[in-house]
N, C-alpha and C positions, 0 to 999 in steps of 0.2 A: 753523465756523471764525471768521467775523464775530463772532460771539457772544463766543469764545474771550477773541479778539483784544480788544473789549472793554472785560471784564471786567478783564482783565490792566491792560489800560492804566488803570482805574478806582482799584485798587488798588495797584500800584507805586508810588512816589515817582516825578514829573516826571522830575526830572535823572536820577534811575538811571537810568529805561525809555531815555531818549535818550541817555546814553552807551554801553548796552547793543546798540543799534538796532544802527548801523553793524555788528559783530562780527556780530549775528544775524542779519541781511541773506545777508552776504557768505559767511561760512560754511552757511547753506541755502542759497546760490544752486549754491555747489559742490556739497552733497551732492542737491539735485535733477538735475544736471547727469550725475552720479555714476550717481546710480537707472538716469536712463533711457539710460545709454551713448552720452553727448555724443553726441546726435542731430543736431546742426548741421553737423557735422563731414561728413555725409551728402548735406549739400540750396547750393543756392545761395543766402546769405539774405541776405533786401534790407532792413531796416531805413528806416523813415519815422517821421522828428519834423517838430516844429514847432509853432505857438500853432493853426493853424486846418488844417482840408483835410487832413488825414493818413487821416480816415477812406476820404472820397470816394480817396485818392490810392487807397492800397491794392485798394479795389476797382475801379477801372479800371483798374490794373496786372494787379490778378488776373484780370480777365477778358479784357482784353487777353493777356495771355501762355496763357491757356485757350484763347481763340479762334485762338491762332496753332501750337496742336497742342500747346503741354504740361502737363504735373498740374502745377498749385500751390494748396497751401495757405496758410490767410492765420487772423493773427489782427487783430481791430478792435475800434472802440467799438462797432459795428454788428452785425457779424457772427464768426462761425471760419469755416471753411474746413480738411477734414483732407485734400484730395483724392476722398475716394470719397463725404464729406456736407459740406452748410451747413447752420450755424442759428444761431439771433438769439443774442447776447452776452446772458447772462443773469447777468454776475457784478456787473453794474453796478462794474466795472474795466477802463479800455482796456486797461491792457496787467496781465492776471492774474498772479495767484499763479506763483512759480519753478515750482512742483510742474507745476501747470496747462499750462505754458507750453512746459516742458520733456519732457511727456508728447505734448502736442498736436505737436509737433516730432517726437517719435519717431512717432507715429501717419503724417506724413505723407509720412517715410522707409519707411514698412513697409508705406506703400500706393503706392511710386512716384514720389512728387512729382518733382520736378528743382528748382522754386523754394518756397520759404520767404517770406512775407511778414510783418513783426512791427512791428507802429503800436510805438511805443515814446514814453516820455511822460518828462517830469522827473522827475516824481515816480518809477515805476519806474526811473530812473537811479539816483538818489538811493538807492533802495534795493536797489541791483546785479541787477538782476533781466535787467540787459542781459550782465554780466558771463558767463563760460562758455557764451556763445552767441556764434558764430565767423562775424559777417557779415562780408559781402562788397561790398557796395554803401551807401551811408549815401544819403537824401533827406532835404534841408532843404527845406520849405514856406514857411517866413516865420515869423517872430515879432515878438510885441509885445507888452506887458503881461497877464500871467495868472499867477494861482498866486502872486500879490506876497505873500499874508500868509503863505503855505506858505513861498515862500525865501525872504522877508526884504527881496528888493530887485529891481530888473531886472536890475541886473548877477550875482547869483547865481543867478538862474531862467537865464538866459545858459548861463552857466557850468557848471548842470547839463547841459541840451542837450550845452554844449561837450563832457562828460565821455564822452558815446556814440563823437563824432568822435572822441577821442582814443585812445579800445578801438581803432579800425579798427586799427591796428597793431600791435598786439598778437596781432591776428588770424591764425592759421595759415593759410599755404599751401592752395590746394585744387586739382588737376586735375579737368577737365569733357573728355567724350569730344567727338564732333562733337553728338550726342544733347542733350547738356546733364546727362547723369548724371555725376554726381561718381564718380570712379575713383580706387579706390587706387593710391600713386605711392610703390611698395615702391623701384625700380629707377633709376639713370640714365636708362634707354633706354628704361622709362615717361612720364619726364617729359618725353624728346623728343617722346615720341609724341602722349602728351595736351594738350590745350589749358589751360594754366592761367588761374583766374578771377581775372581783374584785381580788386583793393582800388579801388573806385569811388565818389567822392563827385558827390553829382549836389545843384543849389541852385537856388533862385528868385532866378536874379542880379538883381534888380529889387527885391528888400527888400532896407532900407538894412542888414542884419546879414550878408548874405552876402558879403563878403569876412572874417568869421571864423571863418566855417565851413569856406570854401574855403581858409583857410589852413593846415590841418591836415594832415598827411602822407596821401599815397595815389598811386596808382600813376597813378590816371586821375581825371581833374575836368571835370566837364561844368558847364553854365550857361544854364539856359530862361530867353528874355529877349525883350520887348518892343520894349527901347534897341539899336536901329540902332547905336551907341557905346560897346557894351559892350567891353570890352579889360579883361585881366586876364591875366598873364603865367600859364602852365603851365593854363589853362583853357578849354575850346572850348565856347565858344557858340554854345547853338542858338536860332535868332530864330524870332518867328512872329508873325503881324501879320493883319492883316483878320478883326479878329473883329467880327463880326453877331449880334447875340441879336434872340427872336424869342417868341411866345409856345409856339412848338412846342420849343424849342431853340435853340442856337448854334454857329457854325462858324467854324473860323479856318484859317488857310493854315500849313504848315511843312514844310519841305523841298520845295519844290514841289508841295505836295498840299494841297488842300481838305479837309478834315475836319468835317462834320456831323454834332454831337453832340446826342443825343435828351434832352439836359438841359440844364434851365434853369439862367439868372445866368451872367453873363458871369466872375464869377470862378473856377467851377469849368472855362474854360479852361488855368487855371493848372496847375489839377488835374487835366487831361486832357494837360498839357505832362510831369508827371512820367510818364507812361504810355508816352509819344512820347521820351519820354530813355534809360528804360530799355530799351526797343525797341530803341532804334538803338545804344545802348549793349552790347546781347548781339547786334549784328548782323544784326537782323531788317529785313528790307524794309519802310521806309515804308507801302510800299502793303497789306502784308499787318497794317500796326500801325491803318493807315487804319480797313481793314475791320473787325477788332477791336472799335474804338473805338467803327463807328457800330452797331454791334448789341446796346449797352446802350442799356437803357432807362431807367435811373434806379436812384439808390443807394437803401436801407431807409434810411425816415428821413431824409434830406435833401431837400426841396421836392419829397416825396411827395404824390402825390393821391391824396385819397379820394373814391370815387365808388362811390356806390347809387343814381345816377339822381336825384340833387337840382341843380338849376336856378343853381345856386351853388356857387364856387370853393372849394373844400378843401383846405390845404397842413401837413402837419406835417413840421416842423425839430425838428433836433438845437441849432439856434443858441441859445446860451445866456449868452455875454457881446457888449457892447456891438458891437464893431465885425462881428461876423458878422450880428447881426441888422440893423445898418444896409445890408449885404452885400443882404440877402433882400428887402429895402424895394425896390431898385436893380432886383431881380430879378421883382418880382409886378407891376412897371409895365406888365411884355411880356405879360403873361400876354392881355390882349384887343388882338385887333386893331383893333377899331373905341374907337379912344381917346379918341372925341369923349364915350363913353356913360358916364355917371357913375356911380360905381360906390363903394360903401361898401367898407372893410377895418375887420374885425371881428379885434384880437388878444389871443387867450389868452397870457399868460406870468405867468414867475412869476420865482422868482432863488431859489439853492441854500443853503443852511446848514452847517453844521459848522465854521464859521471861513473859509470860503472866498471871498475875494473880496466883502467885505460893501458898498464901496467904489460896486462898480456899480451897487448898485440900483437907488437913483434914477435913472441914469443909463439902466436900462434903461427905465424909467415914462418918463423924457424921452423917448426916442428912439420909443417908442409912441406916447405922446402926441403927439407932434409927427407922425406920420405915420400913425397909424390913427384910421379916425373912430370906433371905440368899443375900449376898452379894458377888459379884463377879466380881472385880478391874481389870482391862485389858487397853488394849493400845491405846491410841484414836489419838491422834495428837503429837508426841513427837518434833518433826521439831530437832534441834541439841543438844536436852535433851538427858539425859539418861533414855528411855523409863522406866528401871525398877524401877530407885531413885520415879518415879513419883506415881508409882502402891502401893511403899512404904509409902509415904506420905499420901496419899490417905487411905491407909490401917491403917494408925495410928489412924483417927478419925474415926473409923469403930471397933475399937480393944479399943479407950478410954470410948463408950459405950456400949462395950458386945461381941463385936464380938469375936470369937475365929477361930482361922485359920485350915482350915482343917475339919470344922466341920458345922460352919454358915457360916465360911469367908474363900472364897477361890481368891489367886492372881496369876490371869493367863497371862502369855505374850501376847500370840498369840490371837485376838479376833475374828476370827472364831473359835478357839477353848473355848474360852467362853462363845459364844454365845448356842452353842453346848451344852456345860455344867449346863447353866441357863435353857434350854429346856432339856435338859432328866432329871433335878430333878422336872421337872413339872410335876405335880398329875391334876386331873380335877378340873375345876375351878379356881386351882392357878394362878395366873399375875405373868409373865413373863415383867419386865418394861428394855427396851435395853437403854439407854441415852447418849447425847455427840455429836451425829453426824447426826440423824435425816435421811434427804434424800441425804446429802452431797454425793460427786460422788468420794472421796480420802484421805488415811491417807497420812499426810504430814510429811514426816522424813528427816534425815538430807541431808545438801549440796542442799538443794531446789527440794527434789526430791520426788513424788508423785507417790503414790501405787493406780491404780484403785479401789475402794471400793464405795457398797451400802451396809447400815446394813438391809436394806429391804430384797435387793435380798438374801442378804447372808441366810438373818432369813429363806426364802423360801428354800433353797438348805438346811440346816439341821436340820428344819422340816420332807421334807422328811428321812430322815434319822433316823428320831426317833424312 
């Protein structure tokens, strides 16, 4: 299909293909929706956007509502989830194809689910693929600049987001039993009976965009927040405070309960707040969203370890523009408790191609360089860039704060052989930080064509090797 897809676009006229877009979008969004017999209509579905954390949200949502006794499936950058299987997102697409999408929906109505999870992204806005899909709950995470050269500006990457919230209304009706199974509501004296699922916006009231999130129609609006002063008419906040990070993890207090979580960086408390919102949101006991909570052990691909018995730190991230990876700096400080002992950090990154965000690069070499003591620039997604121009770029804000090539900074093509090279300059103790690609299952290069790749597996096979 990538192939297809393409081609087509290779061939078309610019302007056509993009006045064409929208209609083709929108009408296969229907007729997939059609195939698999509005499967949404069936599940309680929670929709999560936003610029960062949508993944991590998703799955400690999911696992959280798993652990509190019910089937849910989930789609992410990370993973699926149909209810009866998981496995890794191999579309290299957060949020896939209508067909995809709307199949995996019917799969986890035909396996039981009760909840629905669906990361949802701009760009699948943009191209209705949220459309004919009847959620029930919306989560804002936070935004900030991403995707600028895709929508043109901040305020229309906004805007897209906005266009999810603005679906919720649109949204039909749905009865849930006490169960949380969605029950048809043929009758008056059904609808006494059944519980119907509140239209629920839930937001990171602490980013400065959530009050236009929150201004959107819905029946109920909730607000995870740090600010003792939070106030916003028709919205109830829920506070949480005393967080502790640690190199085991970190723990924060809300609703009168302590919550210790087995992962690291203090900002995936935030991301542990949307888990703690929906909870209390469908009614669940704190203490049963508690437990939940503390029996993950870590997302795929987010400040994952890797470990074959080497004497030295191993971390692979998903983080790929500027501000998550300053996020992960914040976070691997915790990583040793004796903080007196000097310790090297060794990072692999690279930065992405196909017109995306060319802007950061340097930006991401700075933020390396200024914070790792050896840098090493390699290939991550080039799609019909020129892999090398990009490792250059990349290499220039790594080289405008100190870097020296050859020496601190080294720019490698090939990123197994990077990889490679980040691990044999590791001494004990050193952090080894790999970034870019996380659990992703493919580099993507040109003419639509994908190379098998995990930086996991790969880190495992030259390990041994060290």
């Amino acid at each position: 299909m990538d192939k297809i897809l393409y081609i087509i676009k290779k061939y078309i006229p610019v302007k056509l293909f993009k006045a064409l877009q929208p209609a083709y979008h929108f009408i296969f969004s229907w007729i997939s929706a059609a195939v698999y017999r509005w499967p949404s209509e069936k599940l309680i579905v929670i929709g999560v956007t936003g610029t960062t954390g949508k993944t991590t949200s998703v799955y400690l949502i999911a696992k959280m509502l798993t652990a509190v006794g019910y089937k849910v499936g989930y789609t992410s950058t990370a993973m699926f989830g149909d209810g009866k299987k998981e496995w890794l997102n191999n579309k290299k697409m957060t949020m896939p194809g209508r067909f995809f999408t709307q199949k995996i929906l019917r799969d986890m109505a035909k396996n039981g689910c009760q909840y629905a999870l669906v990361e949802t992204t701009s760009e699948g806005i943009r191209q209705f693929r949220h459309r004919f899909i009847n959620y029930d709950t919306l989560i804002f995470t936070g935004l900030y600049p991403e995707h600028i050269e895709s929508h043109g500006s901040f305020a229309n990457y906004k805007k897209a987001k906005g266009e999810l919230f603005k679906h919720l209304k649109r949204c039909g009706v749905k009865y849930a039993n006490n169960d949380k199974c969605i029950c048809p509501s043929d009758s008056g004296f059904k609808k006494i009976e059944l519980n119907r699922v509140k239209k629920t916006i839930i937001a990171n009231g602490d980013d400065e965009e959530a009050g236009y999130f929150l201004s959107f129609w819905a029946e109920e609006k909730k607000a995870y927040t740090r600010n003792n002063n939070f106030k916003k008419d028709g919205v109830e906040a829920i506070k949480y405070s005393s967080i502790k990070s640690g190199g085991e993890g970190t723990s924060f207090s809300v609703v009168g309960e302590k919550i210790n979580l087995k992962i690291l960086g203090e900002f995936n408390v935030a991301n542990a707040m949307t888990a703690v919102s929906v909870g209390l949101a469908e009614r669940i006991d704190i203490k049963k969203i508690k437990i939940g909570l503390e029996k993950i052990n870590g997302v795929p691909g987010r400040l994952e370890r890797i470990n074959e018995g080497q004497k030295f730190t191993v971390l692979v991230d998903y983080a790929f523009e500027p501000k998550a990876v300053s996020k992960l700096y914040e976070a691997i400080k915790l990583i040793s408790k004796d903080e007196k002992q000097k310790k090297n950090i060794i990072h692999v990154l690279g930065s992405t191609g196909g017109g995306r965000d060319k802007a950061r690069r340097p930006h991401l070499g700075k933020i390396a360089g200024a914070k790792a003591d050896y840098v090493i620039i390699t290939n991550e997604d080039p799609y019909d860039d020129d892999p090398q121009e990009i490792i250059n770029q990349v290499a220039e804000g790594a080289i405008e704060v100190g870097k020296k090539e050859g020496e601190d900074l080294f720019k490698i093509l090939d990123r197994r052989e990077a990889i490679h090279k980040a691990l044999a300059l590791a001494k004990e103790n050193d952090i080894v930080l790999i970034t870019g690609k996380g659990s992703e299952q493919a580099i993507c290069v040109a003419e639509g064509e994908k190379i098998p790749w995990d930086d996991r597996e790969v880190t495992k096979e030259e390990l041994k090797k060290i």
